[in-house]
C-alpha positions as CSV (number, residue, x, y, z in Angstrom):
1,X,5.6,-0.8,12.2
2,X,3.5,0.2,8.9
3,X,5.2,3.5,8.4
4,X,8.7,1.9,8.9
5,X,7.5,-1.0,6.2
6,X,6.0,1.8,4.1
7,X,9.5,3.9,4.1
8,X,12.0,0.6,3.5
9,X,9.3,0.0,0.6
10,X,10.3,3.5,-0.8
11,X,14.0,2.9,-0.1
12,X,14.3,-0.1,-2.0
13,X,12.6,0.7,-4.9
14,X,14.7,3.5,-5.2
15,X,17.6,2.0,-6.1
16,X,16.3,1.2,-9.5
17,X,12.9,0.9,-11.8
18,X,12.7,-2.6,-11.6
19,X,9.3,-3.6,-11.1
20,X,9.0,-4.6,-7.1
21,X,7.3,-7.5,-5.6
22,X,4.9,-8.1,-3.1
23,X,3.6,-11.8,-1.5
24,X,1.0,-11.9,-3.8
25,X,2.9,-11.4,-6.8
26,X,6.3,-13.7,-5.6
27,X,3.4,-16.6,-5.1
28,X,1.6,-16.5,-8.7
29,X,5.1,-16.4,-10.4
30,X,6.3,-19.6,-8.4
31,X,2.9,-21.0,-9.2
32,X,3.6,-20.4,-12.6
33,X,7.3,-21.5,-12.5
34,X,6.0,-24.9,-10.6
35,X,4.1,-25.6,-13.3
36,X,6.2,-25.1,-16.3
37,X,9.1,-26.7,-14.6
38,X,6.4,-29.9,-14.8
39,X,6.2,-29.5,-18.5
40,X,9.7,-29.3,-18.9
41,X,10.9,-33.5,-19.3
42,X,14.4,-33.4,-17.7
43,X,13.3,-31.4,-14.3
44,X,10.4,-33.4,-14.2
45,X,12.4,-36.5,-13.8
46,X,14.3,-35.4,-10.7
47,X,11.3,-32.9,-9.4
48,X,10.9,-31.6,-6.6
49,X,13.8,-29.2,-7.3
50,X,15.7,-27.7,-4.2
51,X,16.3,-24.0,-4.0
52,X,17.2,-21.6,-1.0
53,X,16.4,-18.3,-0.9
54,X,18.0,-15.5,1.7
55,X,17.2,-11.7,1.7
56,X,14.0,-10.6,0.3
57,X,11.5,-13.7,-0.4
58,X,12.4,-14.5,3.3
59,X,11.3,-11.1,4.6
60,X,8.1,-10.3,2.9
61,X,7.3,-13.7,3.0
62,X,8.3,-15.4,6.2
63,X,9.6,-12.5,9.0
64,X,6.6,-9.8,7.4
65,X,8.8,-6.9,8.2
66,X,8.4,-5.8,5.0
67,X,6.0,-6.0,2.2
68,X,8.3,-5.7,-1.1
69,X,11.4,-7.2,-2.9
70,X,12.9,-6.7,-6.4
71,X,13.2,-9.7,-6.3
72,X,13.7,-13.7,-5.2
73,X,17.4,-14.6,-4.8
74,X,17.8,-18.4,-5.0
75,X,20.6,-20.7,-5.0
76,X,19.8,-24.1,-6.9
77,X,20.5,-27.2,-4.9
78,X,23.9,-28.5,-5.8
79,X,23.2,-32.2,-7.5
80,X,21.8,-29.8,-10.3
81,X,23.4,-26.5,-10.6
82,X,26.0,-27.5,-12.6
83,X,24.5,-29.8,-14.1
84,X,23.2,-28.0,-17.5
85,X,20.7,-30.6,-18.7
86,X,18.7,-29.3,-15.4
87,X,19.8,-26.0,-14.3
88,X,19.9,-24.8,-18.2
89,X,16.2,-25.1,-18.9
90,X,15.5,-24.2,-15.3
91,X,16.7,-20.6,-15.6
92,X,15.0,-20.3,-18.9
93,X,11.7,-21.0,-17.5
94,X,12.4,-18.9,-14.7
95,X,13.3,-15.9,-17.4
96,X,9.9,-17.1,-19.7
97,X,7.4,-16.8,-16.1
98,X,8.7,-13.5,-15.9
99,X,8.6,-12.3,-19.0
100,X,4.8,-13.6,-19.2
101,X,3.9,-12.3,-16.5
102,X,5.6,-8.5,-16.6
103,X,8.3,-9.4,-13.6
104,X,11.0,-8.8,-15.5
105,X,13.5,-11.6,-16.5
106,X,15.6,-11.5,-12.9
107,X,12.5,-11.4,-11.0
108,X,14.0,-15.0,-9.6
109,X,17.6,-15.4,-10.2
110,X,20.5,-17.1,-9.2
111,X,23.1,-14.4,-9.0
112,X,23.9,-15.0,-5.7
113,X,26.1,-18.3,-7.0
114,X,28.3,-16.5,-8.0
115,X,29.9,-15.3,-4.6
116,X,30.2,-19.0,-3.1
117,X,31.9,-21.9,-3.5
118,X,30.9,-25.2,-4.2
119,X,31.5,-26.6,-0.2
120,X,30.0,-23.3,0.7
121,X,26.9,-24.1,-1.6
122,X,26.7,-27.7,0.2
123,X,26.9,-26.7,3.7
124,X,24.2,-24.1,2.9
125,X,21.5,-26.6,1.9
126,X,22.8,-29.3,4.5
127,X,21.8,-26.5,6.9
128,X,18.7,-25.0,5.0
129,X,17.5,-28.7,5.2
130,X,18.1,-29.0,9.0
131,X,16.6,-25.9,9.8
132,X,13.8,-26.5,7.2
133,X,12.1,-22.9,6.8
134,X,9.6,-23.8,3.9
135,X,9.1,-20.8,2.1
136,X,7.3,-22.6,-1.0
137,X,6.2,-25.9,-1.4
138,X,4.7,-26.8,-4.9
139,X,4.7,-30.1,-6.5
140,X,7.6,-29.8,-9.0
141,X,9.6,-26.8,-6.7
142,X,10.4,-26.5,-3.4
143,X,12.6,-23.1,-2.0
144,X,13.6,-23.3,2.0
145,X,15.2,-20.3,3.8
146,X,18.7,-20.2,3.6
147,X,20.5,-20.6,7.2
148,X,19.7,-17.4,9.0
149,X,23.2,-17.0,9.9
150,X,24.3,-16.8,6.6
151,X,21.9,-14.1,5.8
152,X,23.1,-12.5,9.2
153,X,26.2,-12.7,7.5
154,X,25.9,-11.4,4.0
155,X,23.8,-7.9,5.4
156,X,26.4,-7.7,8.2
157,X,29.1,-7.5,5.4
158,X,27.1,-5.4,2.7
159,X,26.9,-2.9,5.9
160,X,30.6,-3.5,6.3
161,X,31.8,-3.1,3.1
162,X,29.1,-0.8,1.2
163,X,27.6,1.8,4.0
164,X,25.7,3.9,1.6
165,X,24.6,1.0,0.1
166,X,20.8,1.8,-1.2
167,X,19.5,-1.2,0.3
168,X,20.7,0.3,4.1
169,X,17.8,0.9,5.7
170,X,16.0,-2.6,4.4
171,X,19.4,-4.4,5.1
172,X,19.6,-3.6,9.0
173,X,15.5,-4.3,9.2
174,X,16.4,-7.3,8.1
175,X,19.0,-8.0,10.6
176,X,16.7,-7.0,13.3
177,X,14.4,-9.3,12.8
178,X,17.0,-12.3,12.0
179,X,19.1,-11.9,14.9
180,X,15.8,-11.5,17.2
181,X,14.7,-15.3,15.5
182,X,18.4,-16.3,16.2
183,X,18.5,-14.8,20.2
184,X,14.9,-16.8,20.7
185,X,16.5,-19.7,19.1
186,X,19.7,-19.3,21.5
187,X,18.0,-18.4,24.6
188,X,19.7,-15.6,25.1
189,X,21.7,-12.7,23.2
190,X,24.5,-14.2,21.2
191,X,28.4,-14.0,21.7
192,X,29.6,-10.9,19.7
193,X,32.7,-12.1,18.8
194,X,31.0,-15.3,17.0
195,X,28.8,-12.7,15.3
196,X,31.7,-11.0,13.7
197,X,33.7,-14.0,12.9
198,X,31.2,-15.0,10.4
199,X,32.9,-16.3,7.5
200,X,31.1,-19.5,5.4
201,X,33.4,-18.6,2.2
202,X,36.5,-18.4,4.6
203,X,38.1,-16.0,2.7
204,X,35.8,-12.8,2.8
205,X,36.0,-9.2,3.9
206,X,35.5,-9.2,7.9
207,X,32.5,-7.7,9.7
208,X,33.8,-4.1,11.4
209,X,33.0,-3.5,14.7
210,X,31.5,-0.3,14.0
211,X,28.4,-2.2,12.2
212,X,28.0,-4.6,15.0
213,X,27.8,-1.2,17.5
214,X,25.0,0.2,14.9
215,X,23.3,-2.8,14.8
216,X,23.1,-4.0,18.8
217,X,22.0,0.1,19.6
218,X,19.4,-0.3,17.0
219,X,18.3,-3.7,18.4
220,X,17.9,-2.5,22.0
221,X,16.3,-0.1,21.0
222,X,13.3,-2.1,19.1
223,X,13.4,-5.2,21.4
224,X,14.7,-3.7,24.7
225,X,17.6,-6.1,25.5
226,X,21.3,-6.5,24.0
227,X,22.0,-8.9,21.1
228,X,25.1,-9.5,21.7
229,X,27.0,-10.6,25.2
C-alpha cells in the first residue's frame, strides 16, 4: 500500500509545480483560515460556515489512501455563496492563509462551483449533512465530505471523458476506496446500471461502459469480490 501511495504521490504532482499538500499542512491552513474567518465581522455573525469538500482533502484525510493533494476543493454552503457580503471576504481570507503561509492562493478553492447548479449545490449539502463525514470541525468553519456518490461520479466521468487525464492513476485509487465504503454501506456490490446512470447535474456527459469494466477488474482485484451486480 506505501509504494502504491508513494507512486500516486509522484503522479499527481506531476501535473504541475504547485506546491502539494499533506494532513499536516491541509490542518494548520484550516486552523489558520478558522481563525481569521473569526476576525472577519460579517462571517463571524453567521459562523460556523458550511463547506463540502470531495476529491483530495477526503482522501488524504479521511480514506488514507493517499498522503498528498494540490489542493482542498470546497463548495460553500448555499445560504452564503452568493451572497457577497459573506462569500467575498471568505475567499479573500482563504487566498491571504495561503499566501502567509506559502500554499499558494488556490490551496482551498471553490472552483468546483462552477460545474453545478444551484438545486445541484442544495441537494449536495442536504446529503453531505445526512451522511455527515466531518472532515474539519473548528469553531468558525466546518467542511463535511461531499456525498460519496457524487465523488463516485465526478472521477467516474473525468475517466470517461479525459482518459489520459494526469490525475488517472489517483482518480481510480480514489474510486476504489469510495465504492468499497459504498458496497459496505449497501451490503453488497452495487447495481451497475445505477452506477452508470449517475447524473446530479442532469445534463452531463454519461459514464462509458468501458470505465465501469476498468474499474470493477481493478476492484476485484484489490478487494477480491465484484462491485458491481
Amino acid at each position: 500500500m506505501e509504494s502504491m501511495k508513494q507512486g500516486e504521490d509522484q503522479a499527481e504532482s506531476m501535473e504541475g509545480r504547485k506546491p502539494l499538500l499533506d494532513k499536516a499542512k491541509m490542518e494548520k491552513g484550516l486552523a489558520a483560515l478558522d481563525e481569521a474567518v473569526g476576525k472577519i465581522e460579517m462571517i463571524y455573525a453567521f459562523s460556523p460556515i458550511t463547506l463540502i469538500s470531495p476529491g483530495g482533502f477526503l482522501a488524504v484525510t479521511h480514506f488514507q489512501n493517499r498522503n498528498l493533494t494540490e489542493d482542498i476543493d470546497v463548495i460553500i454552503d448555499p445560504q452564503y455563496a452568493r451572497d457577497k457580503d459573506v462569500s467575498g471576504p471568505l475567499r479573500q481570507a482563504m487566498a491571504q492563509v495561503g499566501a502567509d503561509l506559502g500554499f499558494g492562493d488556490k490551496w482551498i478553492n471553490d472552483s468546483v462551483d462552477l460545474f453545478i447548479t444551484p438545486a445541484t449545490r442544495k441537494s449536495l449539502f442536504l446529503d453531505a449533512e445526512k451522511q455527515n463525514i466531518v472532515l474539519w470541525d473548528g469553531e468558525h468553519l466546518r467542511v463535511l465530505a461531499a456525498p460519496l456518490e457524487w465523488g463516485l461520479e465526478t472521477k467516474l466521468r473525468r475517466l470517461s471523458t479525459k482518459p489520459g487525464h494526469p490525475k488517472r492513476v489517483t482518480d481510480i485509487d480514489d474510486i476504489l476506496v469510495i465504492l468499497n465504503t459504498l458496497t459496505d454501506r449497501n451490503k453488497g456490490a452495487l447495481k451497475r446500471d445505477l452506477v452508470r446512470g449517475l447524473n446530479r447535474n442532469g445534463f452531463d456527459v454519461s459514464i462509458k461502459d468501458q470505465v465501469l469494466d476498468v474499474i470493477a477488474e481493478a476492484y476485484e482485484g484489490r478487494y477480491g469480490e465484484k462491485p458491481f451486480r
